[in-house]
N, CA, C and O atoms as CSV, one atom per row, in Angstrom:
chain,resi,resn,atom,element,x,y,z
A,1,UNK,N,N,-14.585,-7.058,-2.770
A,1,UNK,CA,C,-14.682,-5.947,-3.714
A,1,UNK,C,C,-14.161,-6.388,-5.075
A,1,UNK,O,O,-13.091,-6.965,-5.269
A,2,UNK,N,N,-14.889,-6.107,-5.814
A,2,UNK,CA,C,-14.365,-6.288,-7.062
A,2,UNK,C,C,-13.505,-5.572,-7.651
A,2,UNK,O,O,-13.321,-4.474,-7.127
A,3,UNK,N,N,-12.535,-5.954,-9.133
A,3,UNK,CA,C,-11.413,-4.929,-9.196
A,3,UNK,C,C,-11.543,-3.450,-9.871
A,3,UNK,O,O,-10.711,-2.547,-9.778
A,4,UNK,N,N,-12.785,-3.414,-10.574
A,4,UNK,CA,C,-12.796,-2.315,-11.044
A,4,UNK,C,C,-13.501,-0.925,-9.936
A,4,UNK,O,O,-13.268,0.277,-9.808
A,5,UNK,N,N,-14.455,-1.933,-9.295
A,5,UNK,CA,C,-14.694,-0.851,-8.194
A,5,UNK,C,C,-13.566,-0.812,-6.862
A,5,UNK,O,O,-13.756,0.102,-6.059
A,6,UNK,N,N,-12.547,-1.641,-6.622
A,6,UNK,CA,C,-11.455,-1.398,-5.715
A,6,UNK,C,C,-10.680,-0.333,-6.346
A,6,UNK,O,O,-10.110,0.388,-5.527
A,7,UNK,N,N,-10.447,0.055,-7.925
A,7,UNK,CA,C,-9.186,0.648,-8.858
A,7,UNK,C,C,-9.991,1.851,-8.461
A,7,UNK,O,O,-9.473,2.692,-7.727
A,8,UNK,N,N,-11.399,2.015,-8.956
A,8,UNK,CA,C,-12.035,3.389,-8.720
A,8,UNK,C,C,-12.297,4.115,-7.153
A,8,UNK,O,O,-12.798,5.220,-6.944
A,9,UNK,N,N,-11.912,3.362,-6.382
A,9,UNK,CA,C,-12.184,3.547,-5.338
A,9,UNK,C,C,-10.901,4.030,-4.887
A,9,UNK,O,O,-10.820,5.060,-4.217
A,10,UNK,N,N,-9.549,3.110,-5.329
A,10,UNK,CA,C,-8.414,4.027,-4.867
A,10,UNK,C,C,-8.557,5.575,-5.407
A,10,UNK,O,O,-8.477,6.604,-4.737
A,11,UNK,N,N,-8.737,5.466,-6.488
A,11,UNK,CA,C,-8.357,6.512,-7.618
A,11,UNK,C,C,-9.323,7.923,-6.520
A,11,UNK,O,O,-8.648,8.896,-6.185
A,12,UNK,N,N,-10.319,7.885,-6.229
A,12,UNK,CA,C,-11.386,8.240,-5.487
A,12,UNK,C,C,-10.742,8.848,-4.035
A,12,UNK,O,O,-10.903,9.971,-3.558
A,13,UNK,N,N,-9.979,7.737,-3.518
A,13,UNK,CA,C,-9.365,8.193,-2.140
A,13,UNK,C,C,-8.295,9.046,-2.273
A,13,UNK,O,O,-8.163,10.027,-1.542
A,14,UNK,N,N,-6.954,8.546,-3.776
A,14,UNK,CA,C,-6.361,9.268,-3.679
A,14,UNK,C,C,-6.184,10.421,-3.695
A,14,UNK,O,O,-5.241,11.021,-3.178
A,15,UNK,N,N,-7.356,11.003,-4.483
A,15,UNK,CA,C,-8.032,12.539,-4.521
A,15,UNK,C,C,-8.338,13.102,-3.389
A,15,UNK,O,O,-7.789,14.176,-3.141
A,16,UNK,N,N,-9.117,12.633,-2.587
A,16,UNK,CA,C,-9.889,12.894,-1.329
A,16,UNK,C,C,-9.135,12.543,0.118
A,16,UNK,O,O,-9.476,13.046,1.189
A,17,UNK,N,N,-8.364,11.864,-0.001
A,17,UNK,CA,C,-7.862,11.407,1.511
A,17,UNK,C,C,-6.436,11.723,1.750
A,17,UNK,O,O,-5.717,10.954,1.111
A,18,UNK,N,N,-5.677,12.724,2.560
A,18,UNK,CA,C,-4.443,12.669,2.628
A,18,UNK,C,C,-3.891,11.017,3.239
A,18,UNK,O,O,-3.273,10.136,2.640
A,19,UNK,N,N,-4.287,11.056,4.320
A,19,UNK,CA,C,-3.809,9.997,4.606
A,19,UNK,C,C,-3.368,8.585,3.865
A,19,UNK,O,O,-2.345,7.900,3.833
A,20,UNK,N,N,-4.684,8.520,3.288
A,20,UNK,CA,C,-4.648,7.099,1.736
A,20,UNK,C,C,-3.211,7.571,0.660
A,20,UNK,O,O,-2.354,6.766,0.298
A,21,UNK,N,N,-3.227,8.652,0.394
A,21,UNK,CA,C,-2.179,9.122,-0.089
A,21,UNK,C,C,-0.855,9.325,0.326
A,21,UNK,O,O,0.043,9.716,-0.420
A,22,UNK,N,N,-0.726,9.042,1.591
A,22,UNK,CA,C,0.424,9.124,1.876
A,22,UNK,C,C,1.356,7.505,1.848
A,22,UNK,O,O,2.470,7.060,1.574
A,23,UNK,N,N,-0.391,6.939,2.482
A,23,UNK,CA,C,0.209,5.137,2.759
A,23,UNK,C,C,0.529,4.940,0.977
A,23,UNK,O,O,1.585,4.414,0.624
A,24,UNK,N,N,-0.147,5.257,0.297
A,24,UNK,CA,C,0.387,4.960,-1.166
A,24,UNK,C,C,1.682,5.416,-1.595
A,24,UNK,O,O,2.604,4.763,-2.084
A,25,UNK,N,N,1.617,6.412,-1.383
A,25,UNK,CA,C,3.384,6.848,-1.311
A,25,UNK,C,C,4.586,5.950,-1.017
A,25,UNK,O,O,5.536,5.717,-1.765
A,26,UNK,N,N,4.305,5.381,0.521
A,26,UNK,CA,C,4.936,5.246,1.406
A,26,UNK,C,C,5.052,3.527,0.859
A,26,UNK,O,O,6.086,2.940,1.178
A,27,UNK,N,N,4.195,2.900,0.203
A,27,UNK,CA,C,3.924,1.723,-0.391
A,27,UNK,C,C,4.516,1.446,-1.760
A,27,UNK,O,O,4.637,0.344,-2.295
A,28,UNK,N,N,4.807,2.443,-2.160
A,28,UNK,CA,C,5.526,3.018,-3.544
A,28,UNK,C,C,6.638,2.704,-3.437
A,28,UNK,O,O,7.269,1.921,-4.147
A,29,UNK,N,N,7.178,3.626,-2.015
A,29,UNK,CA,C,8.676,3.829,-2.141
A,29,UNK,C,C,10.044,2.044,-1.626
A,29,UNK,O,O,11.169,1.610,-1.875
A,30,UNK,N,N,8.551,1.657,-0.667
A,30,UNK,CA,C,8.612,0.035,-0.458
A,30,UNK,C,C,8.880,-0.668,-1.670
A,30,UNK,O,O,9.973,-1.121,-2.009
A,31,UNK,N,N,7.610,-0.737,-2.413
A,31,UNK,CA,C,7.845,-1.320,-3.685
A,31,UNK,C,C,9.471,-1.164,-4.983
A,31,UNK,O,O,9.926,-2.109,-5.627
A,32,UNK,N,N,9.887,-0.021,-5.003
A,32,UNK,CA,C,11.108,0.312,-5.465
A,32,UNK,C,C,12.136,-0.193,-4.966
A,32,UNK,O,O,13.048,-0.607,-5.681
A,33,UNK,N,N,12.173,-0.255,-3.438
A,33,UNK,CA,C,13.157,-0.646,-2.649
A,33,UNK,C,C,13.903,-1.656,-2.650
A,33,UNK,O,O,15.131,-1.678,-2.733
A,34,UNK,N,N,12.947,-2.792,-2.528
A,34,UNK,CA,C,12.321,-3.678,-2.742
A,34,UNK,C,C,12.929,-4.515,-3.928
A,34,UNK,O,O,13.757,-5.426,-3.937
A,35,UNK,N,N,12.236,-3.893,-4.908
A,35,UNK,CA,C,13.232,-4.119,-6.731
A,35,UNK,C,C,14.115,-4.056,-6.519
A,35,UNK,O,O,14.786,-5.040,-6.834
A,36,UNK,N,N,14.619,-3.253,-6.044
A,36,UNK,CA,C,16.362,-2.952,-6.034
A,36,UNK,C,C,17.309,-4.225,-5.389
A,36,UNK,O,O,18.277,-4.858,-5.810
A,37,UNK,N,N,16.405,-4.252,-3.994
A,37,UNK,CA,C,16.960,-5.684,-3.226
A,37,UNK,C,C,17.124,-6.689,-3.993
A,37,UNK,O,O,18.182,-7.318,-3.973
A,38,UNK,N,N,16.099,-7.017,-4.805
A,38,UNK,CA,C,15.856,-8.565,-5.454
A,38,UNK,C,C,16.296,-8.412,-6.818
A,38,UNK,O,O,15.884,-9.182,-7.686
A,39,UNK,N,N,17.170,-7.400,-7.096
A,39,UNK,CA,C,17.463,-7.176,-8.575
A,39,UNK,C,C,19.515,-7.508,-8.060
A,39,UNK,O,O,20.414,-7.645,-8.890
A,40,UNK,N,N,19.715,-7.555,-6.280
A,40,UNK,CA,C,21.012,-8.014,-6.097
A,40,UNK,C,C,21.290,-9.594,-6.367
A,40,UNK,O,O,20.597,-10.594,-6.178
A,41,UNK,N,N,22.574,-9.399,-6.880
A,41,UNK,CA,C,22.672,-11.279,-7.146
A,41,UNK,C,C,23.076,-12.050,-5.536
A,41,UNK,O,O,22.669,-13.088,-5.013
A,42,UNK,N,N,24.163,-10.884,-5.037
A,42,UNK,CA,C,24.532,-11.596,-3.710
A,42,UNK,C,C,24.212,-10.344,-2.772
A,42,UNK,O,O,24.955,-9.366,-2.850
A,43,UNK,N,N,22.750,-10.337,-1.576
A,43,UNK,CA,C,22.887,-9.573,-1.022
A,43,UNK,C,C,23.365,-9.858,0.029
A,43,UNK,O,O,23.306,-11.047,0.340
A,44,UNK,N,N,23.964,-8.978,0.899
A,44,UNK,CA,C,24.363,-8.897,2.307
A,44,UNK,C,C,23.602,-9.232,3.292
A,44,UNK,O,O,22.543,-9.539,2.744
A,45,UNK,N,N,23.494,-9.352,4.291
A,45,UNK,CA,C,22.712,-9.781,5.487
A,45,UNK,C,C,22.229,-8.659,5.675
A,45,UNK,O,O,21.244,-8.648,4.936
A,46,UNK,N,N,22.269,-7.965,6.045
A,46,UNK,CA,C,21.966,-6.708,6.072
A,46,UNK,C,C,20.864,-6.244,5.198
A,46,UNK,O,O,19.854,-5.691,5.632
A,47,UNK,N,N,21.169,-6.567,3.569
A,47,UNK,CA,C,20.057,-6.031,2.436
A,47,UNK,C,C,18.962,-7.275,2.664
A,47,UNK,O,O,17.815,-7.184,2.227
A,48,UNK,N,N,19.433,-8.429,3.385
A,48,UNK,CA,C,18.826,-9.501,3.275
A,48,UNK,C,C,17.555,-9.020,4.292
A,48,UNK,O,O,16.436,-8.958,3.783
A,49,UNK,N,N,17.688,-8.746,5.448
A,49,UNK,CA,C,16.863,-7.938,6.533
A,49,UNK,C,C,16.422,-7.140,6.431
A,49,UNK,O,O,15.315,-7.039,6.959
A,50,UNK,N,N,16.910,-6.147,5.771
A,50,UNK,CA,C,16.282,-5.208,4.982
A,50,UNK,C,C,14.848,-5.673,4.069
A,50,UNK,O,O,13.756,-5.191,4.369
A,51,UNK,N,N,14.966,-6.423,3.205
A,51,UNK,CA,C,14.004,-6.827,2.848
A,51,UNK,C,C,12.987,-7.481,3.031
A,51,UNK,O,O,12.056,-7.494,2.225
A,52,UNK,N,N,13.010,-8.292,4.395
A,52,UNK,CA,C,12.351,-8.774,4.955
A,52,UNK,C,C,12.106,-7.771,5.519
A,52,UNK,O,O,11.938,-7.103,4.499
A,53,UNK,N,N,11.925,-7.021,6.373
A,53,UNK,CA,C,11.279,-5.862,7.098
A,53,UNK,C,C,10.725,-5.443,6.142
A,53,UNK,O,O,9.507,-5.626,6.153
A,54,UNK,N,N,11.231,-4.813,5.081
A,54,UNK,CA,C,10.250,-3.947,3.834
A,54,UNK,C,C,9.354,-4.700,3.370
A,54,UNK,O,O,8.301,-4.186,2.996
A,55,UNK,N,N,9.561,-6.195,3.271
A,55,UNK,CA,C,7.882,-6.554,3.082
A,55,UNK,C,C,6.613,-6.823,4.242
A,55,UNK,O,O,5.450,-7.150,4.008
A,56,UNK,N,N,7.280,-6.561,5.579
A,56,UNK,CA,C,6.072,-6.623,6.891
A,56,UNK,C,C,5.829,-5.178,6.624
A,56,UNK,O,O,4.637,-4.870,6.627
A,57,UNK,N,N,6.445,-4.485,6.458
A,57,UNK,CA,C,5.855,-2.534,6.657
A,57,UNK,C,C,5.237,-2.748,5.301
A,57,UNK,O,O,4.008,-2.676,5.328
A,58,UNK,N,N,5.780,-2.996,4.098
A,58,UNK,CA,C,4.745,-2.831,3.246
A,58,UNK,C,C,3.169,-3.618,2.904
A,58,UNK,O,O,2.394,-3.321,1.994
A,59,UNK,N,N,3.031,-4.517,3.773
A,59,UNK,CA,C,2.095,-5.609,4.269
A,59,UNK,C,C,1.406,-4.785,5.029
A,59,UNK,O,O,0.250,-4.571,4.666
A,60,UNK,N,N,1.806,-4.233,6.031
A,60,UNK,CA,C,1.254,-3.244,6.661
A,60,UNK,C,C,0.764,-2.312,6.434
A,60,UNK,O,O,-0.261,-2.028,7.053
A,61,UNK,N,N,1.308,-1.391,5.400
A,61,UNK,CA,C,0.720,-0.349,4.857
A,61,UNK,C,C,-0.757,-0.862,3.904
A,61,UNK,O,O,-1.714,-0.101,3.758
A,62,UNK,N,N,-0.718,-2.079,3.401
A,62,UNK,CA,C,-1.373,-1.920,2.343
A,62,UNK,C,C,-2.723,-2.589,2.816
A,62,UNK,O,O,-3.720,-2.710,2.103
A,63,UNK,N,N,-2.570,-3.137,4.536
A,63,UNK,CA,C,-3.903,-3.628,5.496
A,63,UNK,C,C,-4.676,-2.400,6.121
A,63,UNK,O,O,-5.847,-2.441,6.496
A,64,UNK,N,N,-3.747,-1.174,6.183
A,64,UNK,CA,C,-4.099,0.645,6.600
A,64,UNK,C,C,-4.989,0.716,5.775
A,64,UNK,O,O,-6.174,1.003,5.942
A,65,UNK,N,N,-3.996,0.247,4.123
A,65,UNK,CA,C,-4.955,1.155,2.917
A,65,UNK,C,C,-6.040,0.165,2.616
A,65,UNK,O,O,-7.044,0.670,2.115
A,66,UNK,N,N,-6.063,-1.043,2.796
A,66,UNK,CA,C,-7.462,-1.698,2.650
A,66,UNK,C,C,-8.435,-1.137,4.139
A,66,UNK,O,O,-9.630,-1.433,4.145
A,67,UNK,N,N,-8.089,-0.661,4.861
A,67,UNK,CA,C,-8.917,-0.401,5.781
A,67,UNK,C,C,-9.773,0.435,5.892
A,67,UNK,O,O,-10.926,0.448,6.321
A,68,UNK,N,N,-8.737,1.526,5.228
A,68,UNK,CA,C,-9.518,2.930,4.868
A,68,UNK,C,C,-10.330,2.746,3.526
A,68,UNK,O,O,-10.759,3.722,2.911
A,69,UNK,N,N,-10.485,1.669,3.177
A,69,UNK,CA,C,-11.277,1.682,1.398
A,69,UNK,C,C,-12.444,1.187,2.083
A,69,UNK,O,O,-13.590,1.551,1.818
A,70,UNK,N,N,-12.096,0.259,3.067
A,70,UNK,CA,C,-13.158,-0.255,3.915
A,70,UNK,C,C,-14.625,0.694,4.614
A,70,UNK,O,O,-15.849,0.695,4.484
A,71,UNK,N,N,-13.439,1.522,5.487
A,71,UNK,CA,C,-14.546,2.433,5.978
A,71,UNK,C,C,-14.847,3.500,4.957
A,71,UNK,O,O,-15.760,4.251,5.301
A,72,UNK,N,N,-14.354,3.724,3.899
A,72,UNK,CA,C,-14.749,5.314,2.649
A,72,UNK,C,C,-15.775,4.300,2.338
A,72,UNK,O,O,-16.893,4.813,2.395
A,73,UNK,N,N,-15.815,2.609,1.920
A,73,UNK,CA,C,-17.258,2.358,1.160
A,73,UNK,C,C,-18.259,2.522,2.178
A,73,UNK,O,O,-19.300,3.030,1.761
A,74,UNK,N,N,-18.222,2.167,3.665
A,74,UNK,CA,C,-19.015,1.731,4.575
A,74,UNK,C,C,-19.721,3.064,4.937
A,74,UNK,O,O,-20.935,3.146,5.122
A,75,UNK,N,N,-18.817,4.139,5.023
A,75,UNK,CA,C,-19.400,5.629,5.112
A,75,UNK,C,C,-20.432,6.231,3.563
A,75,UNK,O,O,-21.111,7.257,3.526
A,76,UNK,N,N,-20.291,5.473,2.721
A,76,UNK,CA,C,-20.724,6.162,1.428
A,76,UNK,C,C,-21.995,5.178,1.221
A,76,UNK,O,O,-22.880,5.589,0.470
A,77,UNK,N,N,-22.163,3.806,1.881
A,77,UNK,CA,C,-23.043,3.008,1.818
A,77,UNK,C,C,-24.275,3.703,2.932
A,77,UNK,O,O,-25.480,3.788,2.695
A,78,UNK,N,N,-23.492,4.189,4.289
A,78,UNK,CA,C,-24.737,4.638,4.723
A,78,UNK,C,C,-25.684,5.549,4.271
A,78,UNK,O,O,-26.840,5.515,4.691
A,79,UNK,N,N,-25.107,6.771,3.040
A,79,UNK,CA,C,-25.852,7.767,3.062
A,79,UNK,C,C,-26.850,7.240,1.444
A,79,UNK,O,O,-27.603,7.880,0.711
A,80,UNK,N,N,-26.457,6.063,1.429
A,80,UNK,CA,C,-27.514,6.216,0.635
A,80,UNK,C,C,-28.545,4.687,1.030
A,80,UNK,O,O,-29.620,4.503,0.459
């Protein structure tokens, strides 16, 4: 997919799909998290694991949200 039809296509789901909207959310709040971790000079083991987990869930979320862009084009390709 190219990027301007992937950008319009989120923009598209986020309107239309709770679900797409939620993984975006939920990918959001990863992303912040995230900053925060890597904005520590010395993190803890703990923030250290932390962040490693927050980037498999947010890896995860964002293979959901390519999935669902997947099937919204594949459903919009059949009807025409």
């Amino acid at each position: 997919m190219e990027m301007t039809k992937t950008d319009s296509l989120k923009e598209e789901l986020m309107s239309s799909n709770p679900e797409f909207r939620e993984l975006a959310r939920e990918h959001g709040r990863y992303e912040q998290r995230l900053s925060e971790l890597s904005a520590l000079a010395y993190p803890s083991d703990e923030e250290q694991l932390e962040e490693v987990t927050l980037k498999k869930k947010k890896l995860a979320i964002k293979d959901q949200m390519y999935s669902l862009m997947l099937q919204h084009e594949k459903t919009a390709n059949v009807g025409h």
